[in-house]
C-alpha positions in Angstrom: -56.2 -2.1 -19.5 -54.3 -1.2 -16.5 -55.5 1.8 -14.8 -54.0 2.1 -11.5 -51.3 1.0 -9.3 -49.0 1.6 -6.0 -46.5 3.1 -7.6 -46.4 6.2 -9.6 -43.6 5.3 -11.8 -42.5 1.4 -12.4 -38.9 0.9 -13.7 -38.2 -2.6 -15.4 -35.0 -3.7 -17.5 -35.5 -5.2 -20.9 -34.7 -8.8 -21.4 -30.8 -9.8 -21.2 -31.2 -10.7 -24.9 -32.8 -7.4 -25.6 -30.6 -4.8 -24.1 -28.3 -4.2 -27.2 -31.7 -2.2 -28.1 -34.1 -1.9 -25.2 -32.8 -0.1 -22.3 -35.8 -0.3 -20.3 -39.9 -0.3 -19.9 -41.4 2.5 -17.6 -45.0 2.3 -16.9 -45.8 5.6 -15.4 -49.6 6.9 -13.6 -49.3 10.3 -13.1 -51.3 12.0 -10.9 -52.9 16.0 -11.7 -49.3 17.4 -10.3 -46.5 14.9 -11.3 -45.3 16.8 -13.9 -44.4 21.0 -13.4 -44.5 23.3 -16.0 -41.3 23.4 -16.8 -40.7 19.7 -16.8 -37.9 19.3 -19.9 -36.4 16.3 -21.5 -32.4 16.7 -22.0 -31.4 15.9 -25.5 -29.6 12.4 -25.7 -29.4 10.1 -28.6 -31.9 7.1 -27.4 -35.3 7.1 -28.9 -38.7 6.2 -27.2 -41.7 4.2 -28.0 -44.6 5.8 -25.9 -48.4 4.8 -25.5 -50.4 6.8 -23.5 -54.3 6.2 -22.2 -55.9 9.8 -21.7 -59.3 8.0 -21.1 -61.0 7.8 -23.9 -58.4 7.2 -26.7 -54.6 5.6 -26.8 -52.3 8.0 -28.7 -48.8 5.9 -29.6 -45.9 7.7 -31.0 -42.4 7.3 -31.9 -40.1 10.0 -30.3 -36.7 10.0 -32.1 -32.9 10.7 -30.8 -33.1 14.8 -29.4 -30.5 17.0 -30.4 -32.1 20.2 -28.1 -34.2 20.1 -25.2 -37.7 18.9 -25.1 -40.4 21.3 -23.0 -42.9 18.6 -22.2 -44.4 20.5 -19.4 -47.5 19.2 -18.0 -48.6 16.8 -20.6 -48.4 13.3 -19.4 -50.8 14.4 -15.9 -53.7 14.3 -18.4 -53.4 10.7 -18.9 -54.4 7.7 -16.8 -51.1 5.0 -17.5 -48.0 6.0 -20.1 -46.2 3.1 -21.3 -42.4 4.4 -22.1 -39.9 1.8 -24.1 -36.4 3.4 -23.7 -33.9 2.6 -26.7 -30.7 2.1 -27.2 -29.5 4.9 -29.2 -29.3 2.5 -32.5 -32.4 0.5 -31.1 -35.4 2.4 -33.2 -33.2 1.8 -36.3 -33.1 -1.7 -35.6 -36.6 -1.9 -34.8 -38.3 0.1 -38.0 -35.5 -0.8 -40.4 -36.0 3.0 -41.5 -33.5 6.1 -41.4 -33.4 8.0 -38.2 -32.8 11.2 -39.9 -36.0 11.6 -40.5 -37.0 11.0 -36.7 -34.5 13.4 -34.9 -35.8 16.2 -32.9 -39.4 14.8 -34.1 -42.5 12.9 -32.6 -44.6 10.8 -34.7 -48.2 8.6 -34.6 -46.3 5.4 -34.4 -49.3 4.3 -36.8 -47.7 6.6 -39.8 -44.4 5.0 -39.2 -45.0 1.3 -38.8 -48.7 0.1 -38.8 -47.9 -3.3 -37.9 -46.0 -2.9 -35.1 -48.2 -0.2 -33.7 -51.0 -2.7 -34.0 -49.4 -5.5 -32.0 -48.0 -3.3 -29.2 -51.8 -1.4 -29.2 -53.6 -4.9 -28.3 -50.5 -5.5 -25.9 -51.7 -2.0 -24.5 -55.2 -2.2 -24.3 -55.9 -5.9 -23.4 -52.9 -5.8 -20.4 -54.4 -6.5 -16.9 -51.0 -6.2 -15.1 -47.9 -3.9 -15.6 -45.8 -7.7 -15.8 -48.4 -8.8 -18.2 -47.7 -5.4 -20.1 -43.9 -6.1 -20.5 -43.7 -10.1 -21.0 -46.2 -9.5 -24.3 -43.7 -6.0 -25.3 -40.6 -8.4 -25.2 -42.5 -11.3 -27.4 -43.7 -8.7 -29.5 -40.1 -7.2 -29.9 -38.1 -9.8 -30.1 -38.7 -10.7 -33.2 -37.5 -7.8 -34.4 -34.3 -8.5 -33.1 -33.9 -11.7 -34.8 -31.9 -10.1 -37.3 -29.3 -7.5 -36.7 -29.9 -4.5 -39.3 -27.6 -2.6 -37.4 -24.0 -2.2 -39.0 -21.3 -3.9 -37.1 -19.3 -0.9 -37.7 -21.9 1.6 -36.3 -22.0 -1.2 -33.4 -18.4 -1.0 -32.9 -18.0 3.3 -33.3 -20.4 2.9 -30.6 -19.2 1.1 -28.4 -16.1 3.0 -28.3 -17.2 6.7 -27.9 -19.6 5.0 -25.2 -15.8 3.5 -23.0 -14.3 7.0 -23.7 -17.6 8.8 -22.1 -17.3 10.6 -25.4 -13.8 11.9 -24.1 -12.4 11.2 -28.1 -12.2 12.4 -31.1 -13.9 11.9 -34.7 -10.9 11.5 -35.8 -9.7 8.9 -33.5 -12.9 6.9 -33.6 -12.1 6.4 -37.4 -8.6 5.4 -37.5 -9.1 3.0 -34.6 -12.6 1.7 -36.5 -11.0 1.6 -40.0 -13.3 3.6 -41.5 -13.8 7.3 -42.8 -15.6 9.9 -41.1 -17.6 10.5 -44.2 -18.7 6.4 -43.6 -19.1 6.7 -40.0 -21.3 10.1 -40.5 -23.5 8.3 -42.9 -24.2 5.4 -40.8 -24.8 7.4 -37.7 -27.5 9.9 -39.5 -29.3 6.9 -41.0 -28.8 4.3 -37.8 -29.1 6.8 -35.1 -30.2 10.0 -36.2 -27.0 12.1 -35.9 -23.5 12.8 -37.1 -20.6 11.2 -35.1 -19.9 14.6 -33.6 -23.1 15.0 -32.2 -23.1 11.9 -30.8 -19.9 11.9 -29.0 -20.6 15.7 -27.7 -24.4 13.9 -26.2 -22.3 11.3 -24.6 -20.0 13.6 -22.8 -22.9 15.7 -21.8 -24.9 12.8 -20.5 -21.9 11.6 -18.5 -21.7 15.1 -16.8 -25.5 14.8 -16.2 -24.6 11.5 -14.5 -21.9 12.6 -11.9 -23.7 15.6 -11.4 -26.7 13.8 -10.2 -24.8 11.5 -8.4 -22.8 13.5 -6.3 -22.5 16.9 -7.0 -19.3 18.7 -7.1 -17.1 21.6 -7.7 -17.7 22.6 -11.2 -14.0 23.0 -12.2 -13.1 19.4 -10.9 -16.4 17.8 -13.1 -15.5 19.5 -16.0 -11.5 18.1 -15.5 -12.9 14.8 -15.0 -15.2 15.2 -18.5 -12.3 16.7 -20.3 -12.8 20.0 -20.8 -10.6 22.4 -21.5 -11.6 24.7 -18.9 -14.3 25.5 -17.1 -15.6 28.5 -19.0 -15.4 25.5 -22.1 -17.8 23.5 -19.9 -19.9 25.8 -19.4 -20.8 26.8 -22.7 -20.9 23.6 -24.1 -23.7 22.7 -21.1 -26.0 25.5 -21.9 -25.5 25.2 -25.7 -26.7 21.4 -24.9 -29.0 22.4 -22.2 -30.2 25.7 -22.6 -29.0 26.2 -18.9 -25.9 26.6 -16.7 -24.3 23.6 -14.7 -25.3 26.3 -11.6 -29.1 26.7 -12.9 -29.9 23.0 -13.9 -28.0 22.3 -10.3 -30.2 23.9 -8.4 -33.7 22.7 -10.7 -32.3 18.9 -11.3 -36.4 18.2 -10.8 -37.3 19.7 -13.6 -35.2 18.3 -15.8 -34.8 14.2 -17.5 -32.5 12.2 -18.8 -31.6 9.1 -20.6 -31.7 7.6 -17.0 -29.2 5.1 -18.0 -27.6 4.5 -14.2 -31.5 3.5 -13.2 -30.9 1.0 -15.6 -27.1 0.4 -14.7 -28.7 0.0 -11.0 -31.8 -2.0 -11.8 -30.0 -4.6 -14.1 -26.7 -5.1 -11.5 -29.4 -5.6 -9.1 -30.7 -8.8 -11.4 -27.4 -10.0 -11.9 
């Protein structure tokens, strides 16, 4: 197993053919302070795979799509290596075959859920000397659940669109320009994903204001323009209903916050190409 290396925290894409469903593989060593107290995950609709060494055993769960804010405080410093796969939001669906509602908001042994696949990633886990030995037997291990897309084209293509409109749309819109109901669309997202469309499309809004914010941040009333808000008294709210802070608070503690991280993976994957 690996049990050290340079680098605290180790950032690689999935393979081109997974990234419909695998965002990305961080391989994480914390050290007794890289994690505060107050370290929170910020809801977003991806789910995680996570192994985790604490010395003497390997605990592997399934984290499913968050709908609130995760305290995970200073957890992970009590283990040696972490081992994070970050989905797609419809990529545990695709993975397990089995209905995100049940997941949302919710961590699981990964050996309750799917005993077979927590067996092949577990040998992948403990018998890895290197962190590229790590992820080459993940993707073989992976990939073949990919081999055949469970995922509805129409979730696919709901998706997709929310996702170009940085969840700047409505329900509404998203089901006359799909051809289907919002009844459909709501099924398919609580089962494939692990939320209803309007959740979904509020998360993706939010996460692209997490995203300019930590990019470059700016006035308040111009980034909440930009999102399509109403106002800025609208943007607020809806950021601490998300959140559980104001833009101004989670401004000024960014570090203790995460997110889905998807421009790492934006910048890590142009950088390939």
């Amino acid at each position: 197993m690996i049990i050290k290396d340079d680098k605290q925290f180790n950032i690689f894409p999935s393979h081109v053919g997974l990234r419909k469903y695998i965002l990305y593989y961080n391989i994480v060593f914390p050290a007794s302070d890289t994690f505060m107290a107050q370290y929170t995950l910020m809801p977003n609709a991806c789910g995680t795979l996570s192994f985790a060494f604490d010395g003497n055993a390997v605990i592997a769960e399934l984290w499913g799509a968050s709908l609130t804010p995760v305290l995970l405080g200073m957890e992970p410093n009590s283990y040696h290596v972490l081992l994070l796969i970050q989905l797609s939001p419809y990529g545990l669906y695709q993975i397990t075959r089995q209905s995100q509602a049940e997941f949302a908001d919710k961590r699981f042994s990964l050996a309750d859920i799917d005993n077979e696949l927590f067996d092949s990633l577990h040998q992948a886990f403990v018998a890895s000397k290197t962190i590229t030995g790590l992820i080459n037997k993940c993707e073989q291990i992976l990939h073949k659940r990919m081999e055949k897309q469970v995922v509805s084209d129409s979730l696919l293509l709901a998706t997709e669109m929310i996702s170009d409109n940085y969840g700047q749309i409505q329900v509404k819109e998203v089901a006359r320009q799909s051809h289907y109901s919002e009844r459909h669309l709501n099924r398919l997202f609580l089962a494939q994903i692990g939320m209803n469309v309007k959740d979904f499309v509020r998360l993706t809004r939010f996460n692209y204001v997490l995203k300019h914010i930590q990019k470059s941040p700016c006035f308040f009333a111009a980034l909440s323009q930009q999102a399509g808000y109403f106002d800025q008294a609208h943007f607020d709210k809806d950021f601490k209903a998300i959140s559980g802070v104001t833009p101004q608070k989670y401004l000024k503690t960014m570090s203790d916050f995460y997110y889905d991280g998807t421009e790492i993976y934006n910048t890590i994957s142009s950088k390939e190409e």
